[in-house]
N, C-alpha and C positions, 0 to 999 in steps of 0.2 A: 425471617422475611416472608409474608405472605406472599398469596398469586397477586395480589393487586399494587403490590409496591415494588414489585420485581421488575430490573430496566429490562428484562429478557423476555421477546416475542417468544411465539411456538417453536419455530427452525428450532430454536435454539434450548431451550428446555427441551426437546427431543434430541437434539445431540449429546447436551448433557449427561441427560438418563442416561440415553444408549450407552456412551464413555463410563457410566458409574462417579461421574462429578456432581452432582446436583450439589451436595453440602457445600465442596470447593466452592462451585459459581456463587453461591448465595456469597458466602464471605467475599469472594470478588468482589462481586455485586453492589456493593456495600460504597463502594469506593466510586463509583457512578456518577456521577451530579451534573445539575442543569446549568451550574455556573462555574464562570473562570475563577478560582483564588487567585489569591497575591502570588502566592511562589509560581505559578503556572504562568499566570500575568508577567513574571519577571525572565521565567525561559523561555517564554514563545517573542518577547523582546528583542533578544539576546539570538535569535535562531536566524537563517541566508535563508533558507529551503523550507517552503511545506509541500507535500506531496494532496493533491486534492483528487479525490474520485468524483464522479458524477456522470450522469448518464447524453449520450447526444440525443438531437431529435428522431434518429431512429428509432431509442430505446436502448442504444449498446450500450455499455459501461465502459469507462476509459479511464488510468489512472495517470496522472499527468504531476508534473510539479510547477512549482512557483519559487522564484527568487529574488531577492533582493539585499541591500547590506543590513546591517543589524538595525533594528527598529524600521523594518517592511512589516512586519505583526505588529498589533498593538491592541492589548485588551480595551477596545472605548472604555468598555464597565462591565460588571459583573456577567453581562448576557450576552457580549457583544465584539467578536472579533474584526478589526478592520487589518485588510489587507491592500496593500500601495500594490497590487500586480496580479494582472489579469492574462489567462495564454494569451497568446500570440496567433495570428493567422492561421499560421501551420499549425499549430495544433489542433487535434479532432475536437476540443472540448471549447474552442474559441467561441463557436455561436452558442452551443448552450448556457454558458457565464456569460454572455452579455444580456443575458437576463434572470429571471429570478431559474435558483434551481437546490434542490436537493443534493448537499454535499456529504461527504465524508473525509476527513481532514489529519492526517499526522505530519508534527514538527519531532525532526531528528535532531539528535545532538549526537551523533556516532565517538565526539570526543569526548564526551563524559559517560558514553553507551545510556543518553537516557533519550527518551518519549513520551508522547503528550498529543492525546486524539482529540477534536473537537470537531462533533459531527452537528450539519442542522442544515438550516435555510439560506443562502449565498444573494444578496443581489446588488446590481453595480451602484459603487459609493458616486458617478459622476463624475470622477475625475481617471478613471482608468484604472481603478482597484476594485472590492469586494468589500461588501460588509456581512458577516453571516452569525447571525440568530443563533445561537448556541441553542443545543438542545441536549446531548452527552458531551459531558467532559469527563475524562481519565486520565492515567499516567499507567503504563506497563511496566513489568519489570526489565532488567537491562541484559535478558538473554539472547544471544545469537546475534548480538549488532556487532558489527566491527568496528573497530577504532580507527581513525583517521580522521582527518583535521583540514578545511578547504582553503585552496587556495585563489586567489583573483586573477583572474586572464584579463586584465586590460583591454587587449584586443579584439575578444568575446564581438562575434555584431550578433544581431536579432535570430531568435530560432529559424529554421528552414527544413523544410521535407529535402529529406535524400531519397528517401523510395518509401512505396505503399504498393499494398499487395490482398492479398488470402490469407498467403501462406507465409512462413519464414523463407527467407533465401540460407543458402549454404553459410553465409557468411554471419549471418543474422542465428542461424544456428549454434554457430561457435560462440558467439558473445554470449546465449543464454546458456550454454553448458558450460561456461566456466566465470558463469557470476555468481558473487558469494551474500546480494541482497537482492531482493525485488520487493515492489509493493504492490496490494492487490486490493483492486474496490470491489462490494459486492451490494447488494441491493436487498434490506428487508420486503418483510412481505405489505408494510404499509407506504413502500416506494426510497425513504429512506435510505442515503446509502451511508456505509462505513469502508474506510482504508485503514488498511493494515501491513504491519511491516513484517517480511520474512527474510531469515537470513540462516545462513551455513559457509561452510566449507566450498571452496570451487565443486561442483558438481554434484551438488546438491538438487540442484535444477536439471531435471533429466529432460534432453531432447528424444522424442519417440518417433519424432518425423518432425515433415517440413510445416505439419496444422495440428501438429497432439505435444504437451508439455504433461510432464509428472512432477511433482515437489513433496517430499514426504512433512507430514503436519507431528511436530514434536511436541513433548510437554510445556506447557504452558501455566499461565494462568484460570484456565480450565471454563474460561465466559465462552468458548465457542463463537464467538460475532460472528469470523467469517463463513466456519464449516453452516453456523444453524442459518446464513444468511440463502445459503447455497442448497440447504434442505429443502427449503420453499423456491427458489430461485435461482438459476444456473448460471445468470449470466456474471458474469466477471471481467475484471480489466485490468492488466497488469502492465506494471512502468519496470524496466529492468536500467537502470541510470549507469551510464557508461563514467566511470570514474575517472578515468582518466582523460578523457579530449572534452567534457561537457555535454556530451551526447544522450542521447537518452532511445528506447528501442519499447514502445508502445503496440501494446498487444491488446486484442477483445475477441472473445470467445464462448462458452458456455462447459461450466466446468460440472464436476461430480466428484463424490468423495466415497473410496472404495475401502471400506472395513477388512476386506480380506487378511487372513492373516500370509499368504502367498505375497501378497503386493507389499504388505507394510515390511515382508523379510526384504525385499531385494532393496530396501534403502536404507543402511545405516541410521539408529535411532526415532525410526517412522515407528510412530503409534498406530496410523495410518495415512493414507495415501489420496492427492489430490490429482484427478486426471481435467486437462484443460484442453477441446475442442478448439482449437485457433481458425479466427472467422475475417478479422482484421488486422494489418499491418500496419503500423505509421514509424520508420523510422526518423527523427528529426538530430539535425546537428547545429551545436550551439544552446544546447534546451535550456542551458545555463551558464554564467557566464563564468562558473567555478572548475575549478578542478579539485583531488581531492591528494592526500598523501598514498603513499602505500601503507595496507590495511595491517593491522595484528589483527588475528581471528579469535575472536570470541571462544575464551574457555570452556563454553557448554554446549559449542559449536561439536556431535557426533562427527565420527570419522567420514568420509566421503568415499566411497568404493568406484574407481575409476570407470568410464564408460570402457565398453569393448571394443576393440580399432573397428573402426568404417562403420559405427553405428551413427556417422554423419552421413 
């Protein structure tokens, strides 16, 4: 693969090297494309949930989700995602999607542990959904997602803010220290954004306070997106999805990624280490009108080293 056919910005060819991945990424690499296949066309069908990043008019990044029953995706064609569901009110990313905007996109299947990114251009189809311009299509491998399988809350009404803030509240605290997924949008250096899925063990997700998150970055597929997104660009947006009542617990910030080998010990399985500055709060309840099972934990999911009492 030369430099000019590489889907990889600088960020990220610099994180690579640093890691000693360049080889890996290329092979990754490889798997990149500007269009939807068939198979991809038939899972993203078949999916309730996609998880969308994108930035508001401030500039912040927010990583939010989208639901609907089975065939709410729909590959139009080859280049071309349509989506029947667009936020809601409440949510921070509502005025941004009601016009054209820079997305970053993953559909979960946590019941078969697979995924499927589809990053590009978003704008509204006119009828209350999304059309977006494919630009990267991929699929990742099925490490650290957990199994569960959603359920329909009939009763579900429309998303609603419960609270917004700065900071985390105490309560909003415990929910991030003992979630076993979150996703997180970040923003290349030519505005671009990409969402990504991370998952562990309960407590994986370290609370450092009521405005600082830590999450250790494990082996991977070795493309770097989000760390090389974050080498050129700090800000990031992370959705922590409340599995059980439908809730969802929306965070933005400006994050950094700490090499040390001090930091990367005190997390089970960290290669290294991601510190998150929290700048923005949006809790919302109802984000979705699912609920989900109780999880089996992913086999590759590293052990989780419990917090220390009253480090809430």
């Amino acid at each position: 693969m030369t430099t000019t056919d590489t889907p990889y910005h600088p960020g990220e060819r610099a994180v690579q090297s640093r890691a000693g991945r360049l080889d890996r990424a290329d092979h990754s690499g490889r798997a990149v494309g500007s269009t939807i296949p068939a198979v991809a066309a038939r899972f993203l069908t078949e999916r309730r949930v996609l998880v969308v990043g994108a930035a508001d008019a401030a500039g912040r990044l927010w990583a939010t989700q989208l639901s609907g029953p089975a065939g709410f995706l729909r590959a139009a064609d080859e280049r071309t995602l349509a989506v029947a569901a667009r936020p809601a009110e409440a949510d921070p990313l509502a005025a941004a999607l009601a016009g054209p905007a820079e997305v970053g996109t993953i559909a979960l299947d946590p019941a078969a542990r697979r995924r499927m990114r589809v990053n590009g251009r978003a704008v509204p189809d006119g009828r209350g959904g999304l059309v977006i311009a494919a630009d990267q299509v991929y699929a990742n491998c099925p490490k650290y997602i957990q199994r569960r399988s959603p359920v329909d809350r009939p009763a579900a009404g429309p998303p609603r803010r419960v609270a917004t803030g700065s900071a985390l509240s105490t309560v909003q605290q415990l929910l991030m220290s003992t979630a076993d997924t979150f996703f997180v949008a970040t923003a290349g250096p030519d505005g671009r954004v990409d969402a990504s899925h991370r998952g562990g063990n309960p407590g994986f997700l370290r609370v450092l306070g009521p405005d600082r998150l830590r999450w250790p970055d494990y082996a991977g597929n070795s493309m770097f997106m989000t760390l090389g997104n974050l080498e050129l660009d700090p800000r990031a947006g992370l959705l922590v999805p409340d599995w059980e009542t439908g809730g969802a617990l929306l965070v933005t910030g400006e994050a950094r990624t700490d090499w040390s080998d001090p930091a990367a010990a005190g997390l089970p399985g960290a290669e290294r280490v991601v510190d998150l500055t929290v700048t923005g709060v949006v809790e919302l309840a109802d984000a979705t009108p699912l609920t989900w099972t109780d999880p089996e934990y992913s086999p590759a999911n590293p052990a989780s080293r419990p917090l220390a009492s009253g480090a809430l």
